[in-house]
N, C-alpha and C positions, 0 to 999 in steps of 0.2 A: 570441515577440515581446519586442523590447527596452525598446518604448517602453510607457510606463504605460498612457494613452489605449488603445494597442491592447489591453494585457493585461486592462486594466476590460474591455472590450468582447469578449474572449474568454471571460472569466469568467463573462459576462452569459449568453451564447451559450451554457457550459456546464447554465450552472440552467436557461435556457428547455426543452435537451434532457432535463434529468435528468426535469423536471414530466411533460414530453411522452410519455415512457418510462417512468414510475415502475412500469408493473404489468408489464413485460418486463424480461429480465436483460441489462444490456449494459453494455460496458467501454468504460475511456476509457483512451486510454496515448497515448506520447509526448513528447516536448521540452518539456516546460513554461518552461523558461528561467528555472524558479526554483524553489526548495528549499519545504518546509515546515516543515520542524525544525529550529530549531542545529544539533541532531547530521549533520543531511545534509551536513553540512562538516567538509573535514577542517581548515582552519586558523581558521576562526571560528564564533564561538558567535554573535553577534548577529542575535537578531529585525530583521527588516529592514521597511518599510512594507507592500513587496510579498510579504512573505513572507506577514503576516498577512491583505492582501485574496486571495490563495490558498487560506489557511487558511479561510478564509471560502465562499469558492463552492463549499472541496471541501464542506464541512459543510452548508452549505445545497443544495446536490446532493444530500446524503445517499449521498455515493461513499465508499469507504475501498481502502484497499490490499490487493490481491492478496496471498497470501504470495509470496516472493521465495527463490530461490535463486542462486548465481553471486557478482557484483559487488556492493558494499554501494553504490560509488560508482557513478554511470555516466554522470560527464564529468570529462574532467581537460583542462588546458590543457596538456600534452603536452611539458611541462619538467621538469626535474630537480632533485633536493637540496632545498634552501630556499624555490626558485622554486615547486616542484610544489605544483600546486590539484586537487583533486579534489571532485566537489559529485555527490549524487543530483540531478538535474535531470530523468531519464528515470522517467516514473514507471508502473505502470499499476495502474487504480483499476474496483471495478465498485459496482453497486448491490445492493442488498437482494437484488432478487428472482433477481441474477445468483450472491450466495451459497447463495441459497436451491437453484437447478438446480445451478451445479457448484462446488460449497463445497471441495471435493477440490483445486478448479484451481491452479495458480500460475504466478505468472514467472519466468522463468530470464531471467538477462542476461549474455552471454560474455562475454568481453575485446574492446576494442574494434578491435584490429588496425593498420588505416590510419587511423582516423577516432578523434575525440577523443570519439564517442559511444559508449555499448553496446549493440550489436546485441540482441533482445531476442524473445524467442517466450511464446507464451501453452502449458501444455500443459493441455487441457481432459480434464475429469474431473467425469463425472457426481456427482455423492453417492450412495453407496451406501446404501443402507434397510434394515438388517438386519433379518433375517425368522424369525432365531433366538429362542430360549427367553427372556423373560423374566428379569431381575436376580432372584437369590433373596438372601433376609436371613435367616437363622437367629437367633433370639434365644431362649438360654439362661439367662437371666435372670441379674441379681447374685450368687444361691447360688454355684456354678462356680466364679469367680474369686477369689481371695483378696486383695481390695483392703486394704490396711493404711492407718492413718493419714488415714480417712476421714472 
């Protein structure tokens, strides 16, 4: 959504679902049509209005980002040299309880080919639960080591 109006009203739309779903694991991805960070740009650093009411529904959603592999960026306007813009605009984001089942998961985002977006898969991955031994801690106490200068 380009137009502000719509993107409040998207936003809105986000937190109604996050409340709705908070005790199930579930992912949001797609075109957001705008950055959250500076850094999601490669020619500007400027905080934008809409960056921070973004910033905003993701947090009050309580959504965070997937980890990521592939693309850092995933839109560019599809020009050269001086011209070239590229922006993370493509995001995908899950909740709590969706770290909690597949904490393991991430996104991958390829090059985009024809399209000025980047084509984007989820590859899901339970959390594994090790069922191994116990951390052990030996402690030899101070005698042992020869700390000097103490």
């Amino acid at each position: 959504m380009c137009d502000s109006k719509e993107r409040r009203h998207l936003w809105s739309n986000i937190i109604f679902c996050a409340n709705l779903f908070k005790k199930v694991p579930w992912t949001l991805l797609g075109d957001f049509n705008v950055s959250r960070f500076s850094h999601e740009h490669s020619t500007n650093s400027r905080i934008t209005k809409a960056m921070g009411e973004f910033n905003d529904a993701v947090r009050t959603a309580e959504l965070e980002y997937l980890r990521t592999t592939g693309l850092g960026f995933t839109w560019n306007n599809m020009r050269t040299g001086t011209a070239a813009i590229s922006k993370k605009l493509d995001k995908v984001m899950g909740n709590w309880q969706w770290f909690h089942c597949f904490g393991d998961s991430y996104a991958h985002f390829y090059s985009p080919g024809i399209s000025d977006h980047s084509p984007l898969s989820i590859q899901l991955m339970h959390q594994l639960h090790s069922s191994g031994r116990p951390f052990k801690f030996l402690n030899f106490g101070h005698s042992m080591w020869p700390f000097y200068g103490l």
